[in-house]
C-alpha positions as CSV (number, residue, x, y, z in Angstrom):
1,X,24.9,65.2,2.2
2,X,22.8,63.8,-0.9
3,X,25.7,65.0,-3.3
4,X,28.3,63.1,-0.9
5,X,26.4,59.8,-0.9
6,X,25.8,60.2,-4.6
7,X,29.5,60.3,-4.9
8,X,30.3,57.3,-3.1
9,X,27.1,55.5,-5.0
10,X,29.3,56.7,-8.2
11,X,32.5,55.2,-6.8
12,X,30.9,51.9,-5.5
13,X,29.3,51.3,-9.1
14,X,32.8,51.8,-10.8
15,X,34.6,49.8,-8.5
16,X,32.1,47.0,-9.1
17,X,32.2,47.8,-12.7
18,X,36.0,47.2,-12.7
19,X,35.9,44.3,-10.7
20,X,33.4,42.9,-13.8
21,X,35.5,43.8,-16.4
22,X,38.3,42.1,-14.6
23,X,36.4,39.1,-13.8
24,X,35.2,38.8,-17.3
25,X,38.5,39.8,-19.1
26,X,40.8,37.4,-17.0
27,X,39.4,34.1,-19.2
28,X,40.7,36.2,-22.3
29,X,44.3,34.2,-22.9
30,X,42.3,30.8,-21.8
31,X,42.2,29.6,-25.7
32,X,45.4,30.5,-26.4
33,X,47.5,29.1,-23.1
34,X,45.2,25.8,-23.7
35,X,45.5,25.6,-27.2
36,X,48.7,23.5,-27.3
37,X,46.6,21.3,-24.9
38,X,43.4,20.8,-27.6
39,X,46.1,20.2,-30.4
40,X,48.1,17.4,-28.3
41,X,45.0,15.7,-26.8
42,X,42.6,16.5,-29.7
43,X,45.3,16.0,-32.4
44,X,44.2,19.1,-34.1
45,X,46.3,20.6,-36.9
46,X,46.8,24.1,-36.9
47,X,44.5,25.4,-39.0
48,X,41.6,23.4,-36.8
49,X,43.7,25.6,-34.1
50,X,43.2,28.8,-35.9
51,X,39.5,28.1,-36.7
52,X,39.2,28.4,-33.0
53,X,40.6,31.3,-32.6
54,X,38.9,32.7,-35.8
55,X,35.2,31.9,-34.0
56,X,36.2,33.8,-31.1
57,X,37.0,36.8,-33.0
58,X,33.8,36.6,-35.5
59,X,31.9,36.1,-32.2
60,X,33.3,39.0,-30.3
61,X,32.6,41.5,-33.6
62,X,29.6,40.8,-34.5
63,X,27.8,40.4,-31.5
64,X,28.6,43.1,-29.8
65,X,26.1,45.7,-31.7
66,X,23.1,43.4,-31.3
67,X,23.7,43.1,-27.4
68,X,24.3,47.0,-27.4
69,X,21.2,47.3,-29.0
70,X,19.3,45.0,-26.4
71,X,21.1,46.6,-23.5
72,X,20.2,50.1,-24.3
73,X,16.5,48.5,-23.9
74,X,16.9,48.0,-19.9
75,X,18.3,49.5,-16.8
76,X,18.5,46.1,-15.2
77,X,22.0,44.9,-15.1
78,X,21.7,41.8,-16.5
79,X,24.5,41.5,-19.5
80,X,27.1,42.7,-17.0
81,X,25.8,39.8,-14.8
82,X,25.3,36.7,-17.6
83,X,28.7,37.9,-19.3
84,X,31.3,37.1,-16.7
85,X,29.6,33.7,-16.0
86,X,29.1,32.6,-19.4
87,X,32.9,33.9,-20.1
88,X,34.5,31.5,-17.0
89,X,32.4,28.9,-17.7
90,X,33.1,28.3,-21.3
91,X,37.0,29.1,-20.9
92,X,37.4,26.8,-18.4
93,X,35.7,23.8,-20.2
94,X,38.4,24.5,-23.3
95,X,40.7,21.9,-21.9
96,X,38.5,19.4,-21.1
97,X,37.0,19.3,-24.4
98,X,36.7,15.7,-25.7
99,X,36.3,16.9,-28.8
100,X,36.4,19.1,-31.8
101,X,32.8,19.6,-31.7
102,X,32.9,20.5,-28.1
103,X,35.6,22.6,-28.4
104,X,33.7,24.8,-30.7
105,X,31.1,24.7,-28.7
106,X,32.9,25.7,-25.2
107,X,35.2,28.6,-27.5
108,X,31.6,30.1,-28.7
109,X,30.4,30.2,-25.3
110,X,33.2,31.6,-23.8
111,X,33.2,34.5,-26.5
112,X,29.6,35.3,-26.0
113,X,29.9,35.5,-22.4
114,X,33.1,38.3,-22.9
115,X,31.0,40.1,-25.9
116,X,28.1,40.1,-23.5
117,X,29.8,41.9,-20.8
118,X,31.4,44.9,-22.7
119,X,28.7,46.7,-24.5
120,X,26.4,47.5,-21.0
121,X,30.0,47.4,-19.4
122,X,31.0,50.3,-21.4
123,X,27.7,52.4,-20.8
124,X,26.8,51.8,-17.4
125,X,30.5,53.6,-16.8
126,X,28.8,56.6,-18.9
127,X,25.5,56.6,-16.3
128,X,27.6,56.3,-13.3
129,X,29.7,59.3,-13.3
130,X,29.4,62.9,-14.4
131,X,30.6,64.4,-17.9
132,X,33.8,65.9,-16.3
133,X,35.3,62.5,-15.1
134,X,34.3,60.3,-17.6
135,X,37.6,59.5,-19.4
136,X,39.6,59.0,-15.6
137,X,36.2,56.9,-15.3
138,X,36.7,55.1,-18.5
139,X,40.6,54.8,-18.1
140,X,39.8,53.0,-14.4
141,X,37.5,50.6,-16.2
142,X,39.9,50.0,-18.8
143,X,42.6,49.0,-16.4
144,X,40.4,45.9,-15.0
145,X,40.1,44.8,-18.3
146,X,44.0,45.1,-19.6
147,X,45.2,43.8,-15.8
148,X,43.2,40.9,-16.7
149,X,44.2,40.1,-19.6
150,X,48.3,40.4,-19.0
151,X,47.3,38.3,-15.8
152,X,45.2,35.7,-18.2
153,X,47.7,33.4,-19.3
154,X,49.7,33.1,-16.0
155,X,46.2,32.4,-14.6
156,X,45.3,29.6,-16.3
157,X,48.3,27.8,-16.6
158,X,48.8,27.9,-13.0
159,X,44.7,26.7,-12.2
160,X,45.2,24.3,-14.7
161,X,48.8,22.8,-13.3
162,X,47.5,22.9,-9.9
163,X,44.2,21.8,-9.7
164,X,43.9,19.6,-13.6
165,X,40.7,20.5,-15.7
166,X,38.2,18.7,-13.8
167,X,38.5,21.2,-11.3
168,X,39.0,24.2,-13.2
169,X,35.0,25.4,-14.0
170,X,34.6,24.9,-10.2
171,X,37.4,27.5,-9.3
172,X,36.9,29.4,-12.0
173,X,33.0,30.1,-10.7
174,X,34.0,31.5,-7.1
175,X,35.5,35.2,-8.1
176,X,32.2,35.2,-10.8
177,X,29.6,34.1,-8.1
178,X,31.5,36.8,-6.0
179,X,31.3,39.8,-8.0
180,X,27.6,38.6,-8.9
181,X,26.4,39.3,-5.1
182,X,28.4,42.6,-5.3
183,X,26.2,43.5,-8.4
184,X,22.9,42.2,-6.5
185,X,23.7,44.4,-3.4
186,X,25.0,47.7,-4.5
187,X,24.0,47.7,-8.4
188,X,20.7,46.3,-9.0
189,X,20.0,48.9,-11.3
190,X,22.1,50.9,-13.4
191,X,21.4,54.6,-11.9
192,X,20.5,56.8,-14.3
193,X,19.4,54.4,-17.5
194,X,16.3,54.6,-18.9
195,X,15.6,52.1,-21.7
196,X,16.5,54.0,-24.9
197,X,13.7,55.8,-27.2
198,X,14.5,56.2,-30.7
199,X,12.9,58.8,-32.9
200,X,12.6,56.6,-36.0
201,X,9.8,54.2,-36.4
202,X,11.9,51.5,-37.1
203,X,12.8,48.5,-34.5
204,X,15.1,45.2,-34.4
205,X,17.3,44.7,-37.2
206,X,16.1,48.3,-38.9
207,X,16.9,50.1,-36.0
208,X,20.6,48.5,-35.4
209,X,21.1,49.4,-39.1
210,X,20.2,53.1,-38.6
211,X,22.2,53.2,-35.7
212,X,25.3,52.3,-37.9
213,X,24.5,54.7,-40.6
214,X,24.2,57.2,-38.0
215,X,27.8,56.5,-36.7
216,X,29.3,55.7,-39.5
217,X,27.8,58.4,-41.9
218,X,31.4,58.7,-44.1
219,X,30.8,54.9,-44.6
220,X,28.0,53.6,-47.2
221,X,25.4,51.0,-45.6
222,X,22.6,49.3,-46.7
């Protein structure tokens, strides 16, 4: 009996999992499919278009160690909470931007939200379920996200052509506020974390660094 309802805790927690990734990954194409839209309202040339797309990308890399590093130091399910919310909110202010400044501004927030939600994403897929499923685990939880973003473009032009911008962050927020009681209710911890002790006596910035030289050992590092 303990082993059945341990299964269908393992199940629940990928299904909500999924749902997140989805959620999160759905506001991927936003720039893009509103990009045209910046440029003509905006007047933006295209390389002030590709800087855009440029801060989203520098964003996305770069972050994504530090906020592993700070969510291997809870159990608490909070990244795979803030991501999805800072994600919709800052892709569906893109159009609305009244200006370059603010476009920045809505871009970076929108790419902080989606590099927010991957790295706990990733791992709370590796607490949830056993050794023996974890790539069908993995592959599941990679479907939510590459659905999503196929179904990105589509779903922003058609929010946007339906409803204009001003009403865009408010429809946007449902599906997020949505999966954010699923995660309250079923996932309010991540089953199986424990905040992460490393051997070394090093923290911060140190440890990150150590962490890369570990996984990249081929590679030279500072």
């Amino acid at each position: 009996m303990e082993a059945e309802n341990s299964k269908t805790n393992t199940h629940k927690g990928l299904v909500i999992l999924t749902i997140g990734h989805f959620i999160n990954d759905v506001h991927a194409a936003f720039l893009p499919t509103f990009t045209p839209i910046l440029m003509m309202n905006l007047g933006l040339s295209i390389t002030q278009a590709s800087m855009l797309t440029f801060l989203s990308g520098i964003i996305n890399s770069f972050m994504q160690p530090l906020l592993g590093y700070a969510s291997d130091q809870t159990s608490r399910p909070l990244m795979i909470l803030i991501g999805p919310i800072l994600a919709a909110l800052g892709a569906s202010l893109i159009p609305s931007s009244p200006s370059y400044a603010l476009a920045f501004f809505f871009v970076g927030l929108w790419a902080i939200g989606s590099a927010t939600f991957h790295p706990q994403g990733q791992g709370s897929v590796g607490h949830l379920t056993t050794s023996q499923n974890l790539s069908f685990a993995f592959s599941i939880f990679s479907v939510g996200g590459i659905l999503a973003s196929a179904l990105s473009p589509l779903y922003g032009a058609y929010l946007y052509q339906r409803l204009g911008e001003a009403f865009l962050p408010i429809v946007t927020s449902i599906p997020v506020l949505l999966y954010a009681m699923l995660v309250f209710k079923f996932l309010p911890t991540i089953p199986g974390k424990h905040a992460y002790q490393s051997s070394v006596e090093t923290k911060g910035l140190k440890f990150i660094l150590h962490s890369m030289k570990t996984t990249f050992a081929p590679y030279p590092l500072p």
